[in-house]
N, C-alpha and C positions, 0 to 999 in steps of 0.2 A: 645797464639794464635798470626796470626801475626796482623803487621800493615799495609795497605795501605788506600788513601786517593789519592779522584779522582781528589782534587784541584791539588798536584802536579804531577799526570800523567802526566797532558797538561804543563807541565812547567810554572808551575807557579812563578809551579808555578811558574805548575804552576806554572803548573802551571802550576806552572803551570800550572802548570791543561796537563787541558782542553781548548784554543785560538780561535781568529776569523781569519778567512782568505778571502781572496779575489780576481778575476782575471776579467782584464779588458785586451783585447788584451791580451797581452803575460806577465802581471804583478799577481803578488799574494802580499796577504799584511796579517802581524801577527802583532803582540806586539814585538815578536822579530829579527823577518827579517831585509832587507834593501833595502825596496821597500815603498814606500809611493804611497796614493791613490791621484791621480786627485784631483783638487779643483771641487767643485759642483759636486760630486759624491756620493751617496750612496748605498752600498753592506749591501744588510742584505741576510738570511738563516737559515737554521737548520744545525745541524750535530749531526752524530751518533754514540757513542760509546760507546764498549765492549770490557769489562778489566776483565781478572781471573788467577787466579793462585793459583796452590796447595802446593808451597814448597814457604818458606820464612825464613830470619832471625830474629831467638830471640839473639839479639845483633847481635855476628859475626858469631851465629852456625847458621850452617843452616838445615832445619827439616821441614815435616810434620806433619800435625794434624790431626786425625781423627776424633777429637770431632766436626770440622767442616768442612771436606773434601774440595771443592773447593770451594773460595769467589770471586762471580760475581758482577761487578758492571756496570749498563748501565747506560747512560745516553742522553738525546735530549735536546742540547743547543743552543738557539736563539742568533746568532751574528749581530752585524751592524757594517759599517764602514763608516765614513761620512768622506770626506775632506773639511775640511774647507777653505784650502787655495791650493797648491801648496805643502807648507810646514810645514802643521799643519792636522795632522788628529785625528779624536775622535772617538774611539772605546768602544762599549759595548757588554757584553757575561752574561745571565742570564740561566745556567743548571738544569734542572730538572732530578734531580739521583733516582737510584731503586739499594740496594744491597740484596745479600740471599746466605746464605752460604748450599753445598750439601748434608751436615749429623750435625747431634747432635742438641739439642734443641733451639741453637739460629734464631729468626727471623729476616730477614730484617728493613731494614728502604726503605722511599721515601719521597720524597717533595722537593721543590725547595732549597740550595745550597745556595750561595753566587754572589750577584750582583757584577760585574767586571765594571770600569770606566779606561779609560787609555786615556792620550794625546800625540800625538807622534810627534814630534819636527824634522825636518832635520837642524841639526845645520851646514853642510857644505855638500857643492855639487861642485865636478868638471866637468868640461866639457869632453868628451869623447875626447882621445885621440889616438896614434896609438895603445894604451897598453890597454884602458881602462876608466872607473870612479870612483871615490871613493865618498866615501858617508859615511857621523856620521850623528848621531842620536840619540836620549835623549826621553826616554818614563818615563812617572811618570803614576802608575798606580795603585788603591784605590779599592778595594774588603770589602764587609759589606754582613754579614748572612741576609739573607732577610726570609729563612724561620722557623718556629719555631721547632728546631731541637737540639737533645740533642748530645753532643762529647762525653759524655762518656759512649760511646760503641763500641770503637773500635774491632774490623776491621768493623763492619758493620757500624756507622757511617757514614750518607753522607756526613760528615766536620768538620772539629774543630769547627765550629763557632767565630773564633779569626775576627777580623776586621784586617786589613793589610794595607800597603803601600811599594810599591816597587819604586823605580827606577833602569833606565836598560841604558846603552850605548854599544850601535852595532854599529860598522866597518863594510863597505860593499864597496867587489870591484867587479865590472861587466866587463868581458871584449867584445870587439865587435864582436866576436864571436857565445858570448851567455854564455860563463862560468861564473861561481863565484863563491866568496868565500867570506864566512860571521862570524864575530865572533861579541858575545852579552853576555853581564855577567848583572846580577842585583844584590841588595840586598833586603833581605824585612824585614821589621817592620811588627812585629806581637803582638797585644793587646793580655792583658791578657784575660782569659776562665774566665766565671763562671759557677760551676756544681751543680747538681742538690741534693747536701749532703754537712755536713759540715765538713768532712775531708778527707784526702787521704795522700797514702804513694807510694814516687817514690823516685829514687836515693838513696836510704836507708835513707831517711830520713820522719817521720811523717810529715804533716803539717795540722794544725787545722784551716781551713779554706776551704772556698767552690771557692777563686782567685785561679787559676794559672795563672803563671806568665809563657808568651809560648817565649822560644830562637827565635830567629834572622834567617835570611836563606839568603845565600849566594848561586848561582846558575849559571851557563855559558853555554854557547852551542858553537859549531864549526861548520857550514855548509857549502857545495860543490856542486856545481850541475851546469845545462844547466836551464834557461830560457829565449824563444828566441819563437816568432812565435808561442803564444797560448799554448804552452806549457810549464813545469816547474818540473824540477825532481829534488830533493835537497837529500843529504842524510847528516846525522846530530849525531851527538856524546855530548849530555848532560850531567852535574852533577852537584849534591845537596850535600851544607852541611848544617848541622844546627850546627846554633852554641851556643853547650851546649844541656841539655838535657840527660835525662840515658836512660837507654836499659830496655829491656823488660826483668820482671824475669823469671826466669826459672818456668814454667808453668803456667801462668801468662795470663791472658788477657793486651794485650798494652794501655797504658795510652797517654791521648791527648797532652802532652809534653814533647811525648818521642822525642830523637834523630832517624831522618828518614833521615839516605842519601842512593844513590843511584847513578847509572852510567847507562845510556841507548841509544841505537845505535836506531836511527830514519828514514827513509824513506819515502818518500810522492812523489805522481802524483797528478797534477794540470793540466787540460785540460780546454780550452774553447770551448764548440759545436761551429761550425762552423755554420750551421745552423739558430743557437741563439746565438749568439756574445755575448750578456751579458748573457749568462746563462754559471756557470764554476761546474766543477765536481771535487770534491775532495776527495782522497782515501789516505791513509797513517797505518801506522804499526812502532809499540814501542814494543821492549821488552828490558826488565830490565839485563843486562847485573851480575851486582853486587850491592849489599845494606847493609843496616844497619835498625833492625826492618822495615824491610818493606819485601813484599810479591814479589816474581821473574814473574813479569806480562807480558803478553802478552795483547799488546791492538789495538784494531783494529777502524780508525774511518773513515766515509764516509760521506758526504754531498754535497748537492744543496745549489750552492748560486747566487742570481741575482742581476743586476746592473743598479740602475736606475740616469739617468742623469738630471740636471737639470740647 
């Protein structure tokens, strides 16, 4: 069966997941952007999103299952964004996922996912010139299972359950126009699993033990787009590797420490009602281009987020 996992949808890893965003005037703010929020501001919200897909790779084949036809995962994620300063913002994202597969006797899972913590640093800022601004950035950002949820039942699974830390540095240049272009890579540290038996066999090897020990994840994005005047159209080209990790066996249910990379082309609308200046509308679409043990996903997210000044 395959693999996916709604943390690194959003780029996380996720990551990504699943992210917060934010628009105040004509600005949006993520983990991995190159936009930071206003000092004394806070953007909090919901967002909504639906991910499925019926063909996936067991390692590099790629194939359907009939044993579980199509594996849907939604989820309603409470974001915030506070600025601290200027140049220091603090973000949090807490999801509550629902997965269920179309055919065969597996059931879903639900319950709340893993608490995200992120700090986001503008380490250099230039002044706008006849070309532009450029802008670096340093986010350190810390994820822990907050609900009582088991990993080993992938694809339905709402999470590894691993505890994590990433860091991330994005490049951003905005020209006066309204163009730009953005590029952000992180790494993440991923704690070992504990599961719910005392042994398992992956990579062709036994091990007698209920630790897994979960690889490393290395991640980047590319983005391009207009924001200028309340508005915010980016389109974006992500990829995952992990590093280390085996493949799914051949007919096999996937394991919480498999190798899951991937490749996916991204687009997103960001609008601010003009009407309600702090009320911003967010709409965006992922599909998984290429992978490795993971499911070829179409994922669709929308939310309301508002901005309160203080």
């Amino acid at each position: 069966m395959p693999s996916v996992r709604t943390t690194w949808t959003w780029q996380a890893l996720v990551a990504l997941g699943l992210l917060a965003s934010f628009t105040v005037q004509v600005q949006a703010q993520t983990i991995e952007d190159g936009v930071m929020m206003p000092g004394k501001n806070l953007c909090t919200g919901f967002l909504y999103a639906h991910d499925s897909w019926d063909e996936y790779w067991e390692g590099t084949l790629k194939r359907v299952n009939g044993n579980i036809g199509t594996i849907t995962t939604e989820s309603l994620s409470w974001v915030g964004n506070y600025g601290v300063t200027n140049r220091l913002n603090v973000i949090a994202m807490l999801p509550h996922v629902w997965t269920e597969a179309s055919q065969g006797p597996l059931h879903g899972m639900s319950g709340f996912q893993d608490l995200t913590l992120a700090a986001k640093y503008s380490l250099l800022e230039t002044d706008f010139t006849r070309r532009g601004a450029l802008k670096a950035i340093l986010v350190a950002a810390a994820s822990v299972p907050l609900g009582d949820y088991t990993p080993d039942f992938y694809p339905l699974s709402i999470g590894s359950a691993s505890r994590r830390f990433a860091s991330r540095l994005t490049v951003d240049f905005q020209a006066q126009r309204g163009w730009f272009l953005t590029g952000s890579a992180a790494y993440t540290f991923r704690d070992t699993v504990t599961l719910d038996r005392p042994a398992y066999f992956t990579d062709g090897q036994l091990f007698l033990s209920d630790q897994v020990a979960m690889p490393d994840v290395f991640d980047y994005t590319v983005s391009a787009g207009y924001r200028k005047e309340g508005l915010m159209i980016p389109v974006a080209f992500s990829q995952q590797t992990t590093l280390g990790g085996g493949d799914i066996r051949r007919q096999d249910m996937p394991f919480v420490s498999n190798r899951m990379d991937f490749s996916k082309l991204d687009a997103l609308v960001m609008y601010t009602i003009p009407k309600a200046k702090d009320l911003a509308l967010r709409v965006a679409g992922t599909y998984t281009v290429s992978g490795r043990n993971v499911g070829q996903a179409t994922t669709l997210t929308a939310g309301l987020l508002y901005t309160f000044h203080f």
